[in-house]
Structures are given as structure tokens and as C-alpha cells.
N, C-alpha and C positions, 0 to 999 in steps of 0.2 A: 617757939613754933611747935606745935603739936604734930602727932604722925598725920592726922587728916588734910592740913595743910602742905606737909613736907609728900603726900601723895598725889595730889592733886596740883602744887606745881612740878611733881615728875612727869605727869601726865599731861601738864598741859606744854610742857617743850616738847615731849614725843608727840602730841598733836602739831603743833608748830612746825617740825620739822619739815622741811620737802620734800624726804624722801628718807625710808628706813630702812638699812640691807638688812638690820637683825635684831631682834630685844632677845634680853636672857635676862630673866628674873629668879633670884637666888635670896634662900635663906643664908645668911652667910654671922661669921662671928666677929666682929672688931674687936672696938672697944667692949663691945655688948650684940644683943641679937639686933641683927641689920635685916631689911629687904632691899637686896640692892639690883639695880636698873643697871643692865650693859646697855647700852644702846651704840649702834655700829651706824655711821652714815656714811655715804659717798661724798670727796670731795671733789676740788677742783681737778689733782692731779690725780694719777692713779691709785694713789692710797688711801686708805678708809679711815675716819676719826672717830675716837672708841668716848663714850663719854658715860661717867661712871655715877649714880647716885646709889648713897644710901641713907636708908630711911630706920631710924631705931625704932625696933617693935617690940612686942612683949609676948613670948612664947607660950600660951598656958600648958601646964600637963595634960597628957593622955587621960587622966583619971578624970579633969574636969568637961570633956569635950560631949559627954551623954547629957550637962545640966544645958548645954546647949543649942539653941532653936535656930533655925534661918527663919530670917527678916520675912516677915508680910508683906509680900508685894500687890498694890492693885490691880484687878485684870486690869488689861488694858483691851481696846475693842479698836484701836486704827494704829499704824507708822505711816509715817512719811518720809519725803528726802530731807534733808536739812540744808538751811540757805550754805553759801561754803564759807568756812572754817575765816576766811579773810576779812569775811562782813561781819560774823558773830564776835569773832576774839576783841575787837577794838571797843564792842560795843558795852560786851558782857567785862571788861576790863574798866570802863569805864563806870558801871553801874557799880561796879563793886566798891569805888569812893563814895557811893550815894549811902548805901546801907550794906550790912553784913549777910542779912539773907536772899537771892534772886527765886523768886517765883517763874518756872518754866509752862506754860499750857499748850497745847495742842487741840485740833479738831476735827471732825473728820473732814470739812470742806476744806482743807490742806493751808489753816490757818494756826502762825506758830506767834506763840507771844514770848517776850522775858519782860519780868518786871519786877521793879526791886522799891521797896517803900522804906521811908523815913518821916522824923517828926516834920522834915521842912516839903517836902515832895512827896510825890509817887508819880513815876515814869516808870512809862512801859514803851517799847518796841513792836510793832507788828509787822510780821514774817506774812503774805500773802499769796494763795496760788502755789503754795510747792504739792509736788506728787504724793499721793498716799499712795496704804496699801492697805490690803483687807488684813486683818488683826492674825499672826501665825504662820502668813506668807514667808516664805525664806526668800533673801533680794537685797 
């Protein structure tokens, strides 16, 4: 499993979760250079359960960090709310047996798609009616 993988299912239990008292993310050393996930939740009883991931990463030197660009983002010109987290996870879990890449769109008449294509399919999801917001609004 690659680090892209080993971060995105960190992130997708800290989405999961019900509720977060704390994250702390640390460059840390193991066996090799880690980014490791504290994650603190509330339980049942009054004590909190600590839960630990780490992710092996690859440090570059100081010396290399000038050959390096940030990623080209496209503007973007609307946000919206998102359907909640309970409808998407099942659905978007399941598209990922279909194919390996999910296609996300948005609009601004507050229309959210996912869609994921294969040699045998193409299914897609329509999200309808959720809230925008004008493009830069904080909220």
C-alpha cells in the first residue's frame, strides 16, 4: 500500500469518527520517517481512546525544496454543503469495487455528482438541492 492510500484511509476513519476531542500530527522517526495521526476520541465511560497511525514518508532535503512548485489548483467559482458524511461514505465505498478512479462534479444550482467508470459500467450518483455559496465566502 503506498503512502496515498495509507492517508486517505487515515483520513477517512477520522471522517468516520463521531466525534474528535484531538488530532496531533507528527513527523516522527520508527523504523524510518513516519507521519503519524494521534487521534483522541470520547468514549463510553470517562476516559478517552488514543488511536495511533503512522504513515511512512520520504523527507526530502532542504536543499531540494526551491526545485519545488505547489500543485495548480483550478479556480473554482461556487461551494456548497455536502450531503452528510453517512450517505456519501457507503456509496463512495462502494463505487470504489466498480473502478479505481471516482469522478466528483459540482454546480452551482447546488447539484453534486460522484462517478466512477469501468470497461463494464458507468454509475454515477446525483446529490440534488444542497446549499451553495458564492466562490471565497468563509462558512
Amino acid at each position: 500500500m503506498n503512502t496515498d492510500d495509507n492517508l486517505a484511509r487515515t483520513l477517512s476513519i477520522l471522517k468516520s469518527s463521531a466525534a474528535v476531542r484531538s488530532l496531533k500530527i507528527k513527523l516522527t522517526k520508527k523504523h524510518s520517517a513516519c507521519l503519524t495521526f494521534e487521534i483522541e476520541s470520547p468514549s463510553q465511560t470517562s476516559l478517552s481512546r488514543l488511536c495511533t497511525h503512522d504513515i511512512p514518508v520520504t523527507v526530502l532535503p532542504r536543499r531540494l525544496w526551491a526545485g519545488l512548485a505547489e500543485p495548480r489548483l483550478p479556480q473554482f467559482s461556487v461551494s456548497l454543503d455536502l450531503p452528510a458524511l453517512r450517505l456519501l461514505r457507503p456509496v463512495v465505498e462502494r463505487m470504489r469495487a466498480i473502478g479505481p478512479r471516482l469522478t466528483v462534479s459540482a454546480s452551482r444550482s447546488g447539484r453534486f455528482v460522484l462517478r466512477v467508470e469501468s470497461d463494464q459500467a458507468v454509475v454515477a450518483t446525483h446529490f440534488g438541492q444542497l446549499r451553495t455559496h458564492p466562490a471565497g465566502e468563509d462558512g
